[in-house]
Backbone as a printed PyTorch tensor [residue, N CA C, xyz], in Angstrom:
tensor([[[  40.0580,   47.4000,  -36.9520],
         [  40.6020,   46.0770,  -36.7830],
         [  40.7330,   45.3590,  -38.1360]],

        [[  39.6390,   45.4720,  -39.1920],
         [  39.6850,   45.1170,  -40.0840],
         [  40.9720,   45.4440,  -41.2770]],

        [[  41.6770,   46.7320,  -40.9160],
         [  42.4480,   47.5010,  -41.8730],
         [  43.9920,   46.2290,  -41.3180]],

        [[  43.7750,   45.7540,  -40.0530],
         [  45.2570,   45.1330,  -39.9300],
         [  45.2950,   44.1710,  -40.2850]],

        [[  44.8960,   43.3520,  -40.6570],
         [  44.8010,   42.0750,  -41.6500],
         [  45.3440,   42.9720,  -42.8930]],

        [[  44.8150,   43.4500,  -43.4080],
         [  45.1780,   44.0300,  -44.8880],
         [  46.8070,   44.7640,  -44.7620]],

        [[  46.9440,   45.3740,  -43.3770],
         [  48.8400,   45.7830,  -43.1010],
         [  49.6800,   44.9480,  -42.9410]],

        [[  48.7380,   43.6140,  -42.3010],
         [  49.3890,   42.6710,  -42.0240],
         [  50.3300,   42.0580,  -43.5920]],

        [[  49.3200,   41.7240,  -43.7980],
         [  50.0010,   41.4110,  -45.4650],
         [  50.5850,   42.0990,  -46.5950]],

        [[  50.1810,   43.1110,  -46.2910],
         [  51.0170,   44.2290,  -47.2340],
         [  52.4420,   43.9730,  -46.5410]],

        [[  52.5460,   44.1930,  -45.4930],
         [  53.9450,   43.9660,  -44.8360],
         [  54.8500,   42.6250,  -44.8080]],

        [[  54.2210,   41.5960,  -45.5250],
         [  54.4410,   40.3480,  -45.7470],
         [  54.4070,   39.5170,  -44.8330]],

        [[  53.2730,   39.6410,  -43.5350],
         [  53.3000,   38.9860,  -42.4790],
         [  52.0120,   38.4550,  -42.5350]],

        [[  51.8220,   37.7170,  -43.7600],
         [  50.5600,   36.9940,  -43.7110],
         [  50.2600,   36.1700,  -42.4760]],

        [[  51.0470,   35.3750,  -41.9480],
         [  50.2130,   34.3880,  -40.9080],
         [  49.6510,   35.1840,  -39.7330]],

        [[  50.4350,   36.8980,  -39.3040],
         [  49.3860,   37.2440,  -38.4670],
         [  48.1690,   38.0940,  -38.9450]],

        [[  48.1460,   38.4780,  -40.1010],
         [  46.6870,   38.3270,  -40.9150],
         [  45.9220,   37.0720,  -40.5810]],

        [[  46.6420,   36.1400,  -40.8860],
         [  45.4450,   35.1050,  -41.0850],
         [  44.8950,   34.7610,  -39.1600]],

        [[  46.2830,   34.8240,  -38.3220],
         [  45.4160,   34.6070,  -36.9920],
         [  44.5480,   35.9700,  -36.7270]],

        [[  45.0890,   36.8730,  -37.0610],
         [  44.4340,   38.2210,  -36.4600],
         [  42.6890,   38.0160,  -37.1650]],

        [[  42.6650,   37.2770,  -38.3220],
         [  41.1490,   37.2140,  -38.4770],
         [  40.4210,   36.3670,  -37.8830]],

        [[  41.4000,   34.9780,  -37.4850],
         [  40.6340,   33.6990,  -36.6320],
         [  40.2510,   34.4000,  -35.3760]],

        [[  40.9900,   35.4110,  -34.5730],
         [  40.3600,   35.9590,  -33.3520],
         [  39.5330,   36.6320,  -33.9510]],

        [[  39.6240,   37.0050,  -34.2630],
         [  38.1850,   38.3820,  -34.7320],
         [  36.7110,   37.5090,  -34.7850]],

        [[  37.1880,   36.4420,  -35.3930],
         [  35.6450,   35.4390,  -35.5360],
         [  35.2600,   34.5960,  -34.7560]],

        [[  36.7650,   33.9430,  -33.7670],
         [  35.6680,   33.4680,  -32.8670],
         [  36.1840,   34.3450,  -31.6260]],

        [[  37.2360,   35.2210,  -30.9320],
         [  36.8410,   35.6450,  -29.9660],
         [  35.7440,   36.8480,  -29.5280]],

        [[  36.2050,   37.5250,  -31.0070],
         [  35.6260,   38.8640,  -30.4120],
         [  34.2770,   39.2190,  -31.3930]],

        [[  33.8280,   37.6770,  -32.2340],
         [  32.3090,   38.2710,  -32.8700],
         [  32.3230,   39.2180,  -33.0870]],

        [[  33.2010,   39.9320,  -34.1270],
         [  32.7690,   41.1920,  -35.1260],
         [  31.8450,   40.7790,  -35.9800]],

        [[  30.8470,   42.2300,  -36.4610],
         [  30.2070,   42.1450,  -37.9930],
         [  31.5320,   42.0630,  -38.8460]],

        [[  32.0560,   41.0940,  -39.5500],
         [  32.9930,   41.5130,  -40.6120],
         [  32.3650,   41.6740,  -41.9400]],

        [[  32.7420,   42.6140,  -42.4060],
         [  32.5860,   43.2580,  -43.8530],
         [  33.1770,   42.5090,  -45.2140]],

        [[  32.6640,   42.6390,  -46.2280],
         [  33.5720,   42.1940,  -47.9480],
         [  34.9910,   42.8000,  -47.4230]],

        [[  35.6030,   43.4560,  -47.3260],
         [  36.8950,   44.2270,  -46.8000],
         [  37.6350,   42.9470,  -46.0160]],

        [[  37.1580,   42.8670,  -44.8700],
         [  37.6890,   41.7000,  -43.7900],
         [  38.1430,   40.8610,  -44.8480]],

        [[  36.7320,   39.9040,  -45.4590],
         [  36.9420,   38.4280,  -45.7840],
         [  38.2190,   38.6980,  -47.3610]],

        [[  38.2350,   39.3540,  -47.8330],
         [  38.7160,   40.0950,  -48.9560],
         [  40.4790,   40.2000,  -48.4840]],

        [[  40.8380,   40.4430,  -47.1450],
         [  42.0690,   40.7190,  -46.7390],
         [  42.4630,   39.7390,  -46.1580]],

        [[  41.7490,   38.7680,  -45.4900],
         [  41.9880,   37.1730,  -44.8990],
         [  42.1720,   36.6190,  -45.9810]],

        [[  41.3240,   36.2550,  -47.1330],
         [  41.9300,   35.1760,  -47.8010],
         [  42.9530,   35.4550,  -49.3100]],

        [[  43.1360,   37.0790,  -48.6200],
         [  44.5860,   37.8630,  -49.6090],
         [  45.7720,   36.9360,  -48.3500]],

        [[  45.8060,   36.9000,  -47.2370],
         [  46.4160,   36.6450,  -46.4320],
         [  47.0080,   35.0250,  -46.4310]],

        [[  45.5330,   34.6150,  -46.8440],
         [  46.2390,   32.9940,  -47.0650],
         [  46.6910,   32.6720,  -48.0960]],

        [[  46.5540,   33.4050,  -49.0100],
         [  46.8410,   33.2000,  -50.1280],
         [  48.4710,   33.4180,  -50.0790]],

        [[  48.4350,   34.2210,  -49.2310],
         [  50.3570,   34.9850,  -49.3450],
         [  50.9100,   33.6580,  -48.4160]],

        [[  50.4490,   33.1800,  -47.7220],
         [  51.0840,   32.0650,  -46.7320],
         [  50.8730,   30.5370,  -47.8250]],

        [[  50.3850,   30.5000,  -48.1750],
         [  49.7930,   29.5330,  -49.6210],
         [  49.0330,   28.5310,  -48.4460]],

        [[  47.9320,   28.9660,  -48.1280],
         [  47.1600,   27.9530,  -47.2740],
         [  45.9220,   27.7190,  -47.8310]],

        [[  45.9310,   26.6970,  -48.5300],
         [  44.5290,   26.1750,  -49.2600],
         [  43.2580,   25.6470,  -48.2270]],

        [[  43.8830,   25.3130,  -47.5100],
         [  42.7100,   24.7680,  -46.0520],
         [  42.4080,   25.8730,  -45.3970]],

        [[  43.0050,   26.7800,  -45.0330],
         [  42.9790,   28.4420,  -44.4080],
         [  42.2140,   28.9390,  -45.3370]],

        [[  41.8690,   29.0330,  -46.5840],
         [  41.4280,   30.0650,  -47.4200],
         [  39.6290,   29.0110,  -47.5700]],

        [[  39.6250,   27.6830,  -47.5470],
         [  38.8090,   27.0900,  -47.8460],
         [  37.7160,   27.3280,  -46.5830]],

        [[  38.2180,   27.4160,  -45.5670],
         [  37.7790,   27.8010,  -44.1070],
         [  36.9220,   28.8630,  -44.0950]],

        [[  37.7670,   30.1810,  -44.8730],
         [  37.0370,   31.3410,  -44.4460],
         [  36.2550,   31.2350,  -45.6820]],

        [[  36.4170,   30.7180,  -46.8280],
         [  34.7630,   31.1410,  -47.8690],
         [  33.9610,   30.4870,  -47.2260]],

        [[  33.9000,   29.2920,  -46.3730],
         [  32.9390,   28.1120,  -45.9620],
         [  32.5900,   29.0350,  -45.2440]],

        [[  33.0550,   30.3000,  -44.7790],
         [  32.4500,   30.9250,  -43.1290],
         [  31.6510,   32.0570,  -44.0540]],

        [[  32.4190,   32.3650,  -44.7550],
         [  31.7010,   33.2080,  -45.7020],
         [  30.2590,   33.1780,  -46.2850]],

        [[  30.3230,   32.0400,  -47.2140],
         [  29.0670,   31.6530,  -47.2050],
         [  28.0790,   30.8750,  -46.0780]],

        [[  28.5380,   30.2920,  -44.7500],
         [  27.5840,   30.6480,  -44.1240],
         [  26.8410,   31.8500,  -43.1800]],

        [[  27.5780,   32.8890,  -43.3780],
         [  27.3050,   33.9550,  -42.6890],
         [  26.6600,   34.8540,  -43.7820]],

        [[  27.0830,   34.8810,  -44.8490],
         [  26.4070,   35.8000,  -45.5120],
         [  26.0350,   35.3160,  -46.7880]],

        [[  24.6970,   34.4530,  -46.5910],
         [  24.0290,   33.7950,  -47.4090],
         [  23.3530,   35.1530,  -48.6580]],

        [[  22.8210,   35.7440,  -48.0990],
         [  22.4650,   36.9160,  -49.5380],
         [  23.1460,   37.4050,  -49.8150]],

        [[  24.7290,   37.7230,  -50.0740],
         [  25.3860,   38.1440,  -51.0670],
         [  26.1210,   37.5530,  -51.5960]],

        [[  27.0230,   38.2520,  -52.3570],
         [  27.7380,   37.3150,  -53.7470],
         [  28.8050,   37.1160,  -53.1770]],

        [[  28.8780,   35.5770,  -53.0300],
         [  30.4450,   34.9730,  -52.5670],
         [  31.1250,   34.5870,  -53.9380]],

        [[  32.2330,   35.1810,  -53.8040],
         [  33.2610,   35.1620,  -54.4730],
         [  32.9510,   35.5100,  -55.7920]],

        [[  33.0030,   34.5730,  -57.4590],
         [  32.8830,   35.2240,  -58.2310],
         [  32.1660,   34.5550,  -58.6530]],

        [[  30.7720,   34.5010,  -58.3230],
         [  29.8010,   33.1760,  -59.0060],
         [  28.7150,   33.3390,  -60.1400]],

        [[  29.5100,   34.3070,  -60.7150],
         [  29.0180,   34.5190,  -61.7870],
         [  29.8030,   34.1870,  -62.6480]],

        [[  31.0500,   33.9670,  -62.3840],
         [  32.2080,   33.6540,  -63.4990],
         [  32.2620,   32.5780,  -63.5990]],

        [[  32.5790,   31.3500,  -64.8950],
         [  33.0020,   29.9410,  -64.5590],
         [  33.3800,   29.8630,  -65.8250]],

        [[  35.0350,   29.5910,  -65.8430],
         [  35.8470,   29.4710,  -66.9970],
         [  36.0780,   30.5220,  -67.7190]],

        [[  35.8180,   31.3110,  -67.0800],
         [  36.3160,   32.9770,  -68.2910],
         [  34.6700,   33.3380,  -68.5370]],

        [[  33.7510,   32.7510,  -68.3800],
         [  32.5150,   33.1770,  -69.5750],
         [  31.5870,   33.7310,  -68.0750]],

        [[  31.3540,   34.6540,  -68.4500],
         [  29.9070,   34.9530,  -67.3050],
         [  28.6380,   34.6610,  -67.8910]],

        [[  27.9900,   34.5090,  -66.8300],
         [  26.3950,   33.3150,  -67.1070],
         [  25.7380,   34.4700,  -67.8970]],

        [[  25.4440,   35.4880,  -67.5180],
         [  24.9030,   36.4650,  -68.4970],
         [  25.5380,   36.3780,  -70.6320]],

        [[  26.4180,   36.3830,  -70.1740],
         [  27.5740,   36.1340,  -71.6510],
         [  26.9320,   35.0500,  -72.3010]],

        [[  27.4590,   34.3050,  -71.7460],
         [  26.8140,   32.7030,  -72.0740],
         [  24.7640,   32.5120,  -72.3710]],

        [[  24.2180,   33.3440,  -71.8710],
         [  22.9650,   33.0480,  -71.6130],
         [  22.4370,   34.0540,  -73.3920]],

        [[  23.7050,   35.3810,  -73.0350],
         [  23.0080,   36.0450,  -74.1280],
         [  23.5840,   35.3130,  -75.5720]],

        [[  24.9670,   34.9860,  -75.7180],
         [  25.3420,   34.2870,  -76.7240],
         [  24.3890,   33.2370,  -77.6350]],

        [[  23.9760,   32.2930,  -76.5370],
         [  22.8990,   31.3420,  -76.8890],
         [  21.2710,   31.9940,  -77.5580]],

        [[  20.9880,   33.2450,  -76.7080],
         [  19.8330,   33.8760,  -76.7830],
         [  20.5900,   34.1840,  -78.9240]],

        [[  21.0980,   34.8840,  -78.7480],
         [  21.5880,   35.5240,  -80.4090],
         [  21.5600,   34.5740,  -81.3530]],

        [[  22.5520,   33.3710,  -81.2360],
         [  22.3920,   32.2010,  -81.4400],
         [  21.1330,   31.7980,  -82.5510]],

        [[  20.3830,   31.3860,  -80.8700],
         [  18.8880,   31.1310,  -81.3560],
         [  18.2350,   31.8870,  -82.2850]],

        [[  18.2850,   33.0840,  -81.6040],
         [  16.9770,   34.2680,  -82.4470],
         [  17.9360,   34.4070,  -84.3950]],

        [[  19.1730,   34.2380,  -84.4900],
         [  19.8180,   34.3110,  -85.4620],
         [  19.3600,   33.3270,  -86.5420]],

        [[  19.2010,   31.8870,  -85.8250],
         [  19.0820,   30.6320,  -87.1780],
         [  17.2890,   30.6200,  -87.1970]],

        [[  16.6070,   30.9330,  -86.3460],
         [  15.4140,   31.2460,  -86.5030],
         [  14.6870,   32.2700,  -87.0540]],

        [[  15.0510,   33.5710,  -87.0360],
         [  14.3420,   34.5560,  -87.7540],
         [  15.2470,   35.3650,  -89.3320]],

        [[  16.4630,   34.9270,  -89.0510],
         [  17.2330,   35.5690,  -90.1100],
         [  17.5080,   34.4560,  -90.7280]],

        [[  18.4190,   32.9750,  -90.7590],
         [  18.5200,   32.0200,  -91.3160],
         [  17.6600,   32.0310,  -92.1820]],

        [[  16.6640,   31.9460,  -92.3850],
         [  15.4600,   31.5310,  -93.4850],
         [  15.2480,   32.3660,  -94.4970]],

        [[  15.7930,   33.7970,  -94.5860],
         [  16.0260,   34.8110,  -95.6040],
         [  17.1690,   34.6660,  -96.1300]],

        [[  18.3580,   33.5460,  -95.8140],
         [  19.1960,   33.4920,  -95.9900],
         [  19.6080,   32.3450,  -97.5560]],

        [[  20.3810,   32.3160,  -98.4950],
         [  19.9360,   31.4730,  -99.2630],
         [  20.8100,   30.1550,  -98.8960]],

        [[  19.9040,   28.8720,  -99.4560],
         [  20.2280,   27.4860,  -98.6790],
         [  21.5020,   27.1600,  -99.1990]],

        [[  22.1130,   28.2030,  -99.9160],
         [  23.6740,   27.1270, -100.0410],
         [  24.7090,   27.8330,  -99.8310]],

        [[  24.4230,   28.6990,  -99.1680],
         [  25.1120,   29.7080,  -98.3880],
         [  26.1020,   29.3430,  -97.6060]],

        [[  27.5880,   29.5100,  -97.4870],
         [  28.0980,   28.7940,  -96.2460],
         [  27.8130,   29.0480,  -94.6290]],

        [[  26.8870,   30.0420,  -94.4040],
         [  26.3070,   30.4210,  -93.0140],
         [  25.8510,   29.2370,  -92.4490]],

        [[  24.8050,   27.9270,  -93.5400],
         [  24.1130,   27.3880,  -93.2760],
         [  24.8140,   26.0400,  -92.3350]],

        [[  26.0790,   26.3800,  -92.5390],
         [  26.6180,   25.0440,  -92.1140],
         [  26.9130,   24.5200,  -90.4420]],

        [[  26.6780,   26.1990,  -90.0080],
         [  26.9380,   26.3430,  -88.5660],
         [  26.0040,   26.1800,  -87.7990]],

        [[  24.7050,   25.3500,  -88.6820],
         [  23.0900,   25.7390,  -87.8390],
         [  22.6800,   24.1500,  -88.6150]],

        [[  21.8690,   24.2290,  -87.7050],
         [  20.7040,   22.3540,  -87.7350],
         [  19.7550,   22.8910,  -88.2480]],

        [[  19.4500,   21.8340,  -88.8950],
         [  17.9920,   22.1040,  -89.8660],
         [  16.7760,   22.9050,  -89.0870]],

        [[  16.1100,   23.4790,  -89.9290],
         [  15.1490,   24.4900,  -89.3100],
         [  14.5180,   23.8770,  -88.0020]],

        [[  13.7680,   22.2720,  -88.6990],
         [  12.9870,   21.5760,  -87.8860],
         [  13.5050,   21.5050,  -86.7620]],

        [[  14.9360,   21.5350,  -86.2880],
         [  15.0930,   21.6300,  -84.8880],
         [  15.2200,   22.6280,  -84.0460]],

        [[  14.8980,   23.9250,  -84.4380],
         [  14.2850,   25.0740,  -83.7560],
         [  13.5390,   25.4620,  -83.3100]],

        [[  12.2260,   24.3950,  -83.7140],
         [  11.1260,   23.9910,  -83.0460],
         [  11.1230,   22.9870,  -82.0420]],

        [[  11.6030,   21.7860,  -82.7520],
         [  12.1890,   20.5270,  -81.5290],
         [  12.8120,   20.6310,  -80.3700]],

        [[  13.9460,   21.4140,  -80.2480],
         [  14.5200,   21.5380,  -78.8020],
         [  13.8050,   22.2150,  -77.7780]],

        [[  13.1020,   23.5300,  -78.2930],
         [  12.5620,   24.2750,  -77.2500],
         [  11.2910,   23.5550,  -76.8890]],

        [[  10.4360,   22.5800,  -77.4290],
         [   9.2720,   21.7260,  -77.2570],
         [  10.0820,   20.4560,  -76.3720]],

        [[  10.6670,   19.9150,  -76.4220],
         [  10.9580,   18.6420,  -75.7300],
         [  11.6580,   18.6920,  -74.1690]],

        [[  12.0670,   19.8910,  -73.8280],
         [  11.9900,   20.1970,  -72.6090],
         [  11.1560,   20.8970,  -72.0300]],

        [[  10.4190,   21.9330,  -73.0730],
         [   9.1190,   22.3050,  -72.5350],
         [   8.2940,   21.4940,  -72.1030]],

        [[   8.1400,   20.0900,  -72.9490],
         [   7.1830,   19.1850,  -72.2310],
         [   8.1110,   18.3200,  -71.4260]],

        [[   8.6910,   17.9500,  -71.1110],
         [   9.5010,   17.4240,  -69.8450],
         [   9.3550,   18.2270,  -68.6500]],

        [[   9.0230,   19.4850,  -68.4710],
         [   9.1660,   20.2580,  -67.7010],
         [   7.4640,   20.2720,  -66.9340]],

        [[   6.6440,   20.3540,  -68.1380],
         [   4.8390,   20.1450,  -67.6310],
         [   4.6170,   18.9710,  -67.1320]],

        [[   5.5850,   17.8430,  -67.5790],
         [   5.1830,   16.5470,  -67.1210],
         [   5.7450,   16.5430,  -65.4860]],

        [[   6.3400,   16.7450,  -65.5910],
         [   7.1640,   16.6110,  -63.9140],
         [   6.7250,   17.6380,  -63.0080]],

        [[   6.1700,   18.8290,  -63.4780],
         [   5.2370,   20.0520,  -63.0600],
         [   3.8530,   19.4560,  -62.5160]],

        [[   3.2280,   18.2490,  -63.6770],
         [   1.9920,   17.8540,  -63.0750],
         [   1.7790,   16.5250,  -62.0510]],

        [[   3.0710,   15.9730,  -62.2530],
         [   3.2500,   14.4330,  -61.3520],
         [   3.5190,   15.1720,  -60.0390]],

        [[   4.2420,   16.5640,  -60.0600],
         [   4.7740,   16.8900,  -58.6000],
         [   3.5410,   17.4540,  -57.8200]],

        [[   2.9180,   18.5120,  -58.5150],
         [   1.2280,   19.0680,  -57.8990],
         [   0.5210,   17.7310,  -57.8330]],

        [[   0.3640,   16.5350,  -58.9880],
         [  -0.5830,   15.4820,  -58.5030],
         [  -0.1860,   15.2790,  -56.9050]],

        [[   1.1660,   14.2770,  -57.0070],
         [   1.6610,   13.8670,  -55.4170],
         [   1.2490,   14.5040,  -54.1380]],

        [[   1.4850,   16.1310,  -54.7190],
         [   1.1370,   17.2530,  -53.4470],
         [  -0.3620,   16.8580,  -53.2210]],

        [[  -1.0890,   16.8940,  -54.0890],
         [  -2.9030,   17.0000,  -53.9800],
         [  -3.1350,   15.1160,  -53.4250]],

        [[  -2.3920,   14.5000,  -53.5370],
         [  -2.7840,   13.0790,  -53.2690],
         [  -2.2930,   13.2780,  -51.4580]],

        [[  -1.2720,   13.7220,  -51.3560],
         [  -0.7230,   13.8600,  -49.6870],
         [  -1.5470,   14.7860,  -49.1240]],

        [[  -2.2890,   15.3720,  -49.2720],
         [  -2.8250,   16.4280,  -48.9470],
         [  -3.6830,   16.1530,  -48.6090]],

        [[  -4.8850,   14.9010,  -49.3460],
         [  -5.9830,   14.5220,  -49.3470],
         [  -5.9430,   13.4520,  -49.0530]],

        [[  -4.8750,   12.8300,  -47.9980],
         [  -4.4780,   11.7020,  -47.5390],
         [  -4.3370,   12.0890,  -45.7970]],

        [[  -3.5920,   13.4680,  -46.2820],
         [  -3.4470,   14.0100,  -44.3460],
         [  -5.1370,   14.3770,  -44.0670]],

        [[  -5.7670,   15.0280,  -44.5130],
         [  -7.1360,   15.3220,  -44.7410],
         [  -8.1340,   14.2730,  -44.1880]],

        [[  -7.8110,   12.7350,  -45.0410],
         [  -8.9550,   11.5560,  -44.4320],
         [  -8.1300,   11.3330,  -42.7610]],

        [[  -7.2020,   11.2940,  -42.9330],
         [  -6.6230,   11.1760,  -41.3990],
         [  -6.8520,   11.8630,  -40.3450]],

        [[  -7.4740,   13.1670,  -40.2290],
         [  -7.9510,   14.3650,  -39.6400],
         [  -8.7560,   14.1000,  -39.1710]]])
């Protein structure tokens, strides 16, 4: 059942792709597969239905909360890994190699003074313990509040 949605549109008959998947979901409660949702919203896409296509990721992600809807690792061309390691190089670059580097170097111009290689990673580190210990205080104060009430 799943393969006719995908003939459907190959054949350029997207709109009965797109109904042939609305029955599938609510009359006849199939398991649908990445394949299905993959050929439905190839389907709306060919009919240009932005509300049709918005429908089935919304169904998407509520039906299949543990896997990867759509491409959510991508945002703007850069994947979060990309981005995460860029920054990681970045860092480890003006911190351990910068400083062998000589100070009038034009490298130096692309990097903040040493002192803030220490500064950034400390000032959310402690933003992070502070709100870490106000949130466990609150917990231990409610706790020992349901407790006298007992």
């Amino acid at each position: 059942m799943e393969y006719l949605i995908a003939a459907c549109s190959h054949c350029d008959d997207h709109g009965k792709g797109s109904s042939t998947f609305k029955e599938m979901t609510n009359v006849i409660s199939l398991w649908l597969d990445d394949f299905t949702y993959a050929s439905a919203l190839a389907a709306c896409a060919g009919i240009t239905s932005v509300r049709h296509g918005k429908q089935i990721h919304a169904h998407l992600i509520r039906t299949k909360l543990d896997g990867d809807v759509g491409s959510r690792s991508h945002k703007n061309g850069i994947s979060r890994p990309g981005c995460w390691l860029s920054i990681i190089f970045y860092y480890t670059f003006w911190v351990i190699i910068l400083p062998f580097v000589d100070g009038d170097h034009f490298i130096h111009k692309y990097f903040l003074p040493q002192e803030y290689a220490v500064l950034i990673p400390v000032f959310p580190g402690v933003a992070i313990l502070n709100f870490l210990s106000i949130f466990i205080g609150r917990v231990m104060l409610k706790s020992k509040k349901k407790m006298k009430k007992a």
